[in-house]
N, C-alpha and C positions, 0 to 999 in steps of 0.2 A: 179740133183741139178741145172745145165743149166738152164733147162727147168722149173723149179721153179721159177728161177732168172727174165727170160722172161716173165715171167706170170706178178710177182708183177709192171713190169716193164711197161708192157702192162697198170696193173693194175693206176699206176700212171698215167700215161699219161691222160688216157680217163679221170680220175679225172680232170684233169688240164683245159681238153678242156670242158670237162663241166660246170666247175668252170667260166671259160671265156666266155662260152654261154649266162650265167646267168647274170653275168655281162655286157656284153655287149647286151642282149636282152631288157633292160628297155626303152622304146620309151619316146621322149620328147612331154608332153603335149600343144597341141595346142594352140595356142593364144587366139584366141577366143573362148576358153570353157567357162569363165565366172569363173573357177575358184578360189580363192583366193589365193593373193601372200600372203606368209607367211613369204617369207624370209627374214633374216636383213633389208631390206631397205623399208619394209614395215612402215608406219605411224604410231609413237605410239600412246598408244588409248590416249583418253584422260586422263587428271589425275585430281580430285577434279572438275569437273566442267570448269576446263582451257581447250580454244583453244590449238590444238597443236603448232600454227604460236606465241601463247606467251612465246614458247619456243625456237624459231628459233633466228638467230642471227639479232637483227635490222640492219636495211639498214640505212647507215650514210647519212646527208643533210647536206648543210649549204644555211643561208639567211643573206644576208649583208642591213640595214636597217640603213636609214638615216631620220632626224626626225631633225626639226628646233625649238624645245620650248625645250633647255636642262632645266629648272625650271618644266619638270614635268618628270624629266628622274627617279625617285624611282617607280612612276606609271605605266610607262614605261616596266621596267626590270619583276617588275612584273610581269605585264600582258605578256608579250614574256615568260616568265620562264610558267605560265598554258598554254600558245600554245606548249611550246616544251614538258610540260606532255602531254595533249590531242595528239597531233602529236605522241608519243611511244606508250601510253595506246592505242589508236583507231585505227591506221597503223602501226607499229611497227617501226617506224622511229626516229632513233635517230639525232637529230636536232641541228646544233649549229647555233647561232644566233648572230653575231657581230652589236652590236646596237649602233650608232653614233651619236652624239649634237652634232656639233659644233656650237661655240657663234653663235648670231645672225648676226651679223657684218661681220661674216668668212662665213655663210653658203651658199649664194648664190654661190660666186666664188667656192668655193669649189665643191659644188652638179654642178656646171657647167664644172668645170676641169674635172671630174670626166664621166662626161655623156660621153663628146667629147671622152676620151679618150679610155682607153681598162678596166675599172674599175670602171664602171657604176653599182651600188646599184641596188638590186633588189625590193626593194620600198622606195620610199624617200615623205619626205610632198614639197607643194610649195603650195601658195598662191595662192586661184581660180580666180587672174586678171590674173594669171599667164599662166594660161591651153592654151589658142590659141595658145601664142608663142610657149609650150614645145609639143602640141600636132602638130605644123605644121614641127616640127621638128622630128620627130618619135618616141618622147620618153615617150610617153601615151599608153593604151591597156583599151580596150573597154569594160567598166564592165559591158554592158548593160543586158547581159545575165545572168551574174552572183545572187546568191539568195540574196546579199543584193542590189539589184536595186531595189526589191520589196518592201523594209523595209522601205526605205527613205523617209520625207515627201513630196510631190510634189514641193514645195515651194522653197526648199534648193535645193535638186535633180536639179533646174535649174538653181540655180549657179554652178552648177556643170558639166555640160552638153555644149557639142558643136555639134548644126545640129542635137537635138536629142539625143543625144546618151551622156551614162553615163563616164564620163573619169577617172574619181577619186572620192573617199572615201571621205568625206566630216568630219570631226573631230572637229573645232574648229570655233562655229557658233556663232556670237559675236552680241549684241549692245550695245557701249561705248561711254564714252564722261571723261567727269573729274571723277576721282576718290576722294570722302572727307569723313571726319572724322565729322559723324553726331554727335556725345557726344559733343565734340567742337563746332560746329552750331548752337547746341543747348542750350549750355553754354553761346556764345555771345548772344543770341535769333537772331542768322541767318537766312531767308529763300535761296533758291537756287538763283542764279541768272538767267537772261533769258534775258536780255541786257547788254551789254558792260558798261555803267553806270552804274548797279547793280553792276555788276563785280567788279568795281574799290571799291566802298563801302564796298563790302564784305574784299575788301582785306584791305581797311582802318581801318574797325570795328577790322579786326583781329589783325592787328599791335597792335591798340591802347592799346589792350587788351592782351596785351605781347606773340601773335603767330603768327610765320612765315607763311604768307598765302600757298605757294608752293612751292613744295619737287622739284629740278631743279637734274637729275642725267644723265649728256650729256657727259659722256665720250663713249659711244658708241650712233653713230648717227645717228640710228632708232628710238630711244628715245625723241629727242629733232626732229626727222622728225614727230613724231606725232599730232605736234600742226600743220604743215602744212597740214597735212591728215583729221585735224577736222576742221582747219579756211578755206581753199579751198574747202573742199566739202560743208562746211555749207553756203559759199556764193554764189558757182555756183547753188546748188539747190537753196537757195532760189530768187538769185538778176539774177545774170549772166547765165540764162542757157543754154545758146549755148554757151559761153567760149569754154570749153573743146573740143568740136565739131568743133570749130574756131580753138583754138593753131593744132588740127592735118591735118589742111588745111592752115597752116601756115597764117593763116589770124588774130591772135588775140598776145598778150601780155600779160606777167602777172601785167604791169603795171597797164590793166584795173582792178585788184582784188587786187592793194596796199595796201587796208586800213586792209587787214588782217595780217599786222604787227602792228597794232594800239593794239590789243591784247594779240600779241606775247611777245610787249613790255612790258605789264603789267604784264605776267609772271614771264618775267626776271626781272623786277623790283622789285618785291616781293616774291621773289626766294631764295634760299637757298645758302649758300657761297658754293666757291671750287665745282662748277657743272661737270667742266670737270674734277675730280680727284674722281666721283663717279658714280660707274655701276649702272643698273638698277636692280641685286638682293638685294645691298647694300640700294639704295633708295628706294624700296619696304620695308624691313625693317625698316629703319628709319621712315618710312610713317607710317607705323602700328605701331611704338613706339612712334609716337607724336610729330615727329619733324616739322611735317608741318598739315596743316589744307586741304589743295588739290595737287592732283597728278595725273599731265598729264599723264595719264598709260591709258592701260586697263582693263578691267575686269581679263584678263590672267593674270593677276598680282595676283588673289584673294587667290592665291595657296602659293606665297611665302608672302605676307601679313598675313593671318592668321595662319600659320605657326610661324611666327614672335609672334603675337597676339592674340591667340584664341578667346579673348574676345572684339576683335576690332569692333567698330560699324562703319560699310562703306556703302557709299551710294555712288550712281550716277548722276549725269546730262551734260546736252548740254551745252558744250563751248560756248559761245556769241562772233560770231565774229563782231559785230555790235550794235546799238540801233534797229534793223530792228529785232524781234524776230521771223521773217519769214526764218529767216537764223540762229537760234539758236536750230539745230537738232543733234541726236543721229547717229554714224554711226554703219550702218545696214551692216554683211559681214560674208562670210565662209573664216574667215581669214586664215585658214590651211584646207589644203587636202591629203592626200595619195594616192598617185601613183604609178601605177604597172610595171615597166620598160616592154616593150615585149620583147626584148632579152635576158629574165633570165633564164641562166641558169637552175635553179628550179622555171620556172613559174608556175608550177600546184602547188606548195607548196606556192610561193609567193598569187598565189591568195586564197590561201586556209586562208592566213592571213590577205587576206584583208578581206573577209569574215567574219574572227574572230572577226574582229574591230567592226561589227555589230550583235554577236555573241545575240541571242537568252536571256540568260545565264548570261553571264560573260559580257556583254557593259554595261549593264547598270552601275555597280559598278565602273567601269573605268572610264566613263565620269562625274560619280557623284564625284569622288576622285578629278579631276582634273578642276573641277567648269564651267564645257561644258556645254552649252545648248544642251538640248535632239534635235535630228535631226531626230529619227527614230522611228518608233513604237515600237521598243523592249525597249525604254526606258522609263519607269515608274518611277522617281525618281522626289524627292520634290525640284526644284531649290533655288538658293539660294534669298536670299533678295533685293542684289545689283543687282542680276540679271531681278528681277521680276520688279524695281523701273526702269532702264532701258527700259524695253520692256513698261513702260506704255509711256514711248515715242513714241513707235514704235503705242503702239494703238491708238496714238494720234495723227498721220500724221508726226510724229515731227520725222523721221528718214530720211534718202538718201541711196543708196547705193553707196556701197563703189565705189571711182572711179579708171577708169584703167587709170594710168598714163605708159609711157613707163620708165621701171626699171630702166634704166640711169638716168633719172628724177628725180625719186624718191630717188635715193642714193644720187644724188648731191642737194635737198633740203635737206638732215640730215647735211650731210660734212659743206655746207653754213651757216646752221642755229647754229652751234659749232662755225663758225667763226664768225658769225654773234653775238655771246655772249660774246668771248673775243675781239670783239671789231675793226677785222681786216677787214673785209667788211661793207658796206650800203646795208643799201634795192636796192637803185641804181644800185649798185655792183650785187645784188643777183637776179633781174632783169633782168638785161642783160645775166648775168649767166646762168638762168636756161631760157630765150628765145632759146638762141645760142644753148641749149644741147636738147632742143625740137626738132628742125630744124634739129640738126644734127640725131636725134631719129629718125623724119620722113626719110628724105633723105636713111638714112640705111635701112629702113624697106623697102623704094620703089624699093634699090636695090634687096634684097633677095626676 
């Protein structure tokens, strides 16, 4: 029985060791056999035709986006909301987009507070007088390389451009002069004016004829700085042309270019009550409803005008700073640009949106929505009428380009020309004024 016991006993064991042979004789397969992983963490196959990466978890983005025309900010949102599709659908990126207007009057300061500090926007617009100053200062990136340098017309492209090279996105290609109400024009049997003595007629015929010749909306004073932006460029081009060239060699005066308050006055003369108690989307409005027969505006206006109006008939022409009809031109300008901050955070997404702006696809409906002249070959779309009536200026010599004044300058003719309405300064006054902030423009820029 012992010897029984022993045996089974035996018998166990060698089981056991053989059990654990077996077990432990399976060798791990080489790495490089080329075999196929099978296990869990293999790639599932595909499903219906879907990528697997459309099942993966998107990578989150964000773009802060700064933009000075809030009167196209529905186009706007838009257009940012199909980049933040295209951005998931195409890269699996899920994108937020903080998009910002601030009024016109605030935007400068603001986009300027905002560079210096630690809160600098990863693309924002400014004006392409504007590009030397903000590119000498770091705050441009070089789109030359980029696919929409290729798109651009050569023309625009070099408003755009410093030494060559592409610095911003070009958006908002403009040429303006007075904004009026052709039904009305042609109700008085009006033609356009093209001299300072037409001017005053037209605005006579209109009175007599129970309409207020001009929409006046000067509570923000970029508004009422317009008529300095079309009666100083239309006399330096046509009379003064070294002026501008002179004031930055401190060698000239605005008194030599006074009589473009001769104009100004006849604005306000036959201007609209309570100027300073009404914005510029308020008087676009009323402009499209008949309150006035012309409107120191721009075409950029065309958006909240016919918004107002669908059925508004609007046309264009050259301000008359004079009887000299050599100085009675359109101004010519890429009033707005988009800029690429280089310290962005997401600048390979920032640029992927400035690209978009010239998107193949989708530009052209956006610039057509928001009444842009076409600037690039992707855009195939029928302009509008005031737009077309305008540019026959331009084929006719009859434009300038816009001028670079230094932006101190420029903000303290709107501020003057507000006081200038209700009455608290002279030409005298506004003379001296804007000599003294020239000088002090130069001076500062020779220090930096």
């Amino acid at each position: 029985m012992k010897a029984m016991k022993k045996l089974i006993s035996a018998a166990v064991v060698m089981c056991l060791l053989l059990s654990l042979a077996a077990c432990g004789g399976k060798k791990e397969e080489p790495a490089n056999t080329g075999a196929k992983d099978v296990t869990a963490t293999q790639a599932p196959a595909k499903e219906d035709g879907k990528d697997s990466q459309s099942s993966a978890e998107p990578k989150e983005a964000e773009l802060n986006i700064m933009m000075s025309f809030p009167q196209y900010m529905d186009q706007w949102e838009t257009y940012v909301q199909q980049f933040k599709d295209k951005m998931l659908a195409e890269e699996n990126i899920k994108l937020t987009v903080n998009l910002e207007m601030p009024s016109s009057d605030q935007y400068e300061s603001v986009l300027q507070a905002r560079l210096t500090g630690d809160d600098a926007p990863d693309l924002y617009t400014i004006h392409s007088n504007n590009l030397k100053t903000y590119n000498e200062a770091g705050y441009l990136t070089d789109l030359s390389g980029e696919v929409l340098a290729g798109k651009i017309f050569e023309n625009v492209k070099n408003t755009v451009s410093i030494d060559g090279k592409l610095m911003a996105v070009p958006i908002e290609s403009t040429a303006w002069g007075v904004l009026y109400n052709k039904d009305i024009f042609t109700e008085c049997g009006l033609q356009v004016p093209n001299t300072l003595d037409e001017l005053k007629n037209v605005c006579k015929v209109l009175k007599d004829k129970g309409y207020t010749p001009f929409l006046l909306a000067y509570q923000e004073q970029w508004v009422p700085q317009l008529m300095t932006a079309l009666t100083i460029g239309g006399k330096v081009s046509g009379e003064a042309k070294d002026w501008l060239e002179r004031m930055y060699a401190d060698n000239a005066s605005y008194a030599e270019i006074i009589d473009i308050f001769d104009v100004i006055d006849v604005i306000m003369q036959y201007g609209t009550d309570r100027a300073m108690e009404e914005g510029s989307e308020a008087g676009s409005a009323d402009f499209a409803n008949g309150k006035a027969a012309m409107y120191v505006q721009g075409t950029w206006a065309s958006n909240t005008i016919m918004t107002a109006n669908p059925d508004f008939n609007m046309g264009v022409f050259a301000l008359p700073v004079n009887n000299n009809q050599a100085c009675t031109m359109v101004n010519l300008s890429t009033s707005t640009t988009l800029a690429v901050y280089p310290n962005s955070k997401n600048l390979d997404i920032a640029l992927k949106f400035a690209n978009y702006v010239l998107d193949d696809k989708d530009s052209s409906a956006l610039f057509q929505s928001c009444s842009f002249n076409p600037i690039a070959t992707v855009h195939n779309y029928e302009t509008s009428s005031w737009v077309k009536e305008a540019y026959e200026y331009v084929e006719a010599g009859r434009a300038y380009q816009d001028l670079v004044l230094p932006n101190s300058v420029t903000d303290e003719q709107g501020k003057l020309l507000q006081e200038y309405y209700v009455g608290s300064v002279t030409r005298e006054d506004i003379i001296k004024a804007l000599d003294d902030k020239f000088k002090e423009a130069n001076r500062l820029s020779k220090q930096n």
